[in-house]
N, C-alpha and C positions, 0 to 999 in steps of 0.2 A: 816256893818249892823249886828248887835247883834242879835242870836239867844239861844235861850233858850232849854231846852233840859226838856222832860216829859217824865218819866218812869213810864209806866203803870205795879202797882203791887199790886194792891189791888181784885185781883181775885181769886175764891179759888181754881179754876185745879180742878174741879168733875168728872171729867175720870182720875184723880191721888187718890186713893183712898187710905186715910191712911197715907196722905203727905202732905207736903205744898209746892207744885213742886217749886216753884221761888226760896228755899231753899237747893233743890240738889243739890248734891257737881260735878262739873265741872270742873276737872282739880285740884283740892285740893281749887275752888272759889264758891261758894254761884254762883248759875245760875244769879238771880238778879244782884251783885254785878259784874257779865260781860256786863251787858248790862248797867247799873251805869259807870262804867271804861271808856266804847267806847264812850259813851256823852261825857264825861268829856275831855279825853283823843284826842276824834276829834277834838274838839273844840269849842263846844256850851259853851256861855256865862254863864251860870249858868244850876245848873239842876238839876231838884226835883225829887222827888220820892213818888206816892201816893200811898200810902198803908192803910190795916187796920190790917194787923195781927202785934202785938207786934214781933213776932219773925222777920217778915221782917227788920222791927225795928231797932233789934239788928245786924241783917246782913251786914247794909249797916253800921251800926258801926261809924257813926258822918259823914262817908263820904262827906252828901248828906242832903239839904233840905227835909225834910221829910214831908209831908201834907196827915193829913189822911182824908179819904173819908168815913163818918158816913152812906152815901147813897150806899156804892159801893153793894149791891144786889141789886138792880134798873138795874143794867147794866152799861159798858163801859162808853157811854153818861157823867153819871154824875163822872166819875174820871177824862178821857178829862175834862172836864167842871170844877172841883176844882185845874187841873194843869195847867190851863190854867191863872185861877184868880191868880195865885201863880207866873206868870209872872212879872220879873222886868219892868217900866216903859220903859223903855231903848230899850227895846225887839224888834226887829221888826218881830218874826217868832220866830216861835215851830216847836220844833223837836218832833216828836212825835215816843217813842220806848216802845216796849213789852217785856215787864219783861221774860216772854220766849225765847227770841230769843238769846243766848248765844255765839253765831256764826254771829254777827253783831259786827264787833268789829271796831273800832277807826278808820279804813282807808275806811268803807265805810261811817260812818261819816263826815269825811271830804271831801269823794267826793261828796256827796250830797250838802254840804254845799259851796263848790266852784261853784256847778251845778246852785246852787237859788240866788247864789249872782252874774254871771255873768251876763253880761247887754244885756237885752232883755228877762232875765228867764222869767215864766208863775208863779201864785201865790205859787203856791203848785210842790214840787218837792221828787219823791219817786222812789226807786231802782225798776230796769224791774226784773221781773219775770216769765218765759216759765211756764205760768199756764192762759188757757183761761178763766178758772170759777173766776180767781179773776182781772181781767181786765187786767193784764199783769203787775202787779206791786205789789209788798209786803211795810208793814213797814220796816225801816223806812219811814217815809215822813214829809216833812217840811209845814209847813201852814203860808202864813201871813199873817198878823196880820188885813189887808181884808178882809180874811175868817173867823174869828172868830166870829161874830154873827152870823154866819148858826150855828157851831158847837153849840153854848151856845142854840140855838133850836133845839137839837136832845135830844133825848129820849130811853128808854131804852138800849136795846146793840147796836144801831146804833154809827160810828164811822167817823172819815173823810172820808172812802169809801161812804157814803152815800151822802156826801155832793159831793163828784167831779165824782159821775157816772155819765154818761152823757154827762159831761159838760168837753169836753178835751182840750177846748180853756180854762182850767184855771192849767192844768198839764202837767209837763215835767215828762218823765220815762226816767231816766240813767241807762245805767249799771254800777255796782259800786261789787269791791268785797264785801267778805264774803259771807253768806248764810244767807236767810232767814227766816229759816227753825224753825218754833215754835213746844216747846212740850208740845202735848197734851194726852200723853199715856204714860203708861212707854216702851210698844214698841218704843217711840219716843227717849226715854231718852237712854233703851239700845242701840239705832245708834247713838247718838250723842256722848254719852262716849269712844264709840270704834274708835272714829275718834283721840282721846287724847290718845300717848304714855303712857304705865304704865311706873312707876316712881321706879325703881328699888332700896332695899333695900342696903342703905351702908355699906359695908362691914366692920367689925370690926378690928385693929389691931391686 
């Protein structure tokens, strides 16, 4: 069962003031451009990338399907909604990830993806999370291709949270490594950096 892979990156970080957060450097990698790798690299079938800054653009550097969202200050709603349309027929489920989360890498993508294809999954499948205010669960999460008419009716920054609250006879929450930890400050940025070894200069003969 083919799934497809959405990277949400057409937002501009307005508590990054003076930056284009999806573009900080990570390790010597474009933030983006790790959350781009772990779709790809998990195992989603194809995977876009919506964006609207030309610099994201260049980031992802051919990588990556790239669809921009003319709409993306409306909110969230309508980038889902343009990466979703950007789905191969084939598709049966979206991945859905956040250009922020840089610490989502490859092997919690493929545990998710093993999680939604096993027989008996529930529509929608997303990593647990020890946080009560977000229901116990972060991005990533997988939607199929069943739930995509709620989504194509949401509206401003509402996201697939809005669609499966409530409703948990349609969600499975796995634990899956990585973190799912978004940045939205550069307090954010300086702990996630300090988690990556510096990279020690080579010595010359």
């Amino acid at each position: 069962m083919p799934v497809g892979g959405i990277v949400l990156a057409a937002g501009k970080g307005s508590r990054m003031p003076g930056s284009q957060k999806l573009l900080l450097d990570i390790d010597g990698v474009p933030m983006v451009r790790h959350v781009f790798d772990a779709a790809s690299e998990g195992g989603c079938h194809h995977t876009v990338v919506v964006y609207t800054d030309d610099d994201v653009q260049k980031a992802i550097n051919g990588r990556a399907e790239l669809v921009f969202n003319p709409q993306a200050e409306t909110g969230m709603a309508s980038s889902l909604q343009v990466g979703l349309k950007a789905m191969r027929p084939e598709v049966e489920g979206a991945m859905v990830l956040l250009g922020d989360q840089p610490l989502v890498g490859s092997r919690t993508v493929a545990t998710l993806l093993r999680a939604w294809r096993r027989e008996g999954s529930r529509p929608a499948v997303a990593a647990s999370q020890d946080t009560d205010d977000l229901g116990g669960w972060a991005p990533p999460v997988i939607l199929s291709r069943e739930l995509w008419g709620d989504l194509f009716a949401l509206q401003g920054d509402a996201g697939a949270r809005q669609v499966l609250q409530g409703r948990p006879e349609l969600l499975d929450i796995v634990p899956a490594p990585g973190r799912p930890d978004d940045i939205d400050t550069p307090e954010d940025y300086a702990k996630i950096v300090q988690l990556f070894p510096r990279k020690r200069p080579r010595q010359r003969a």
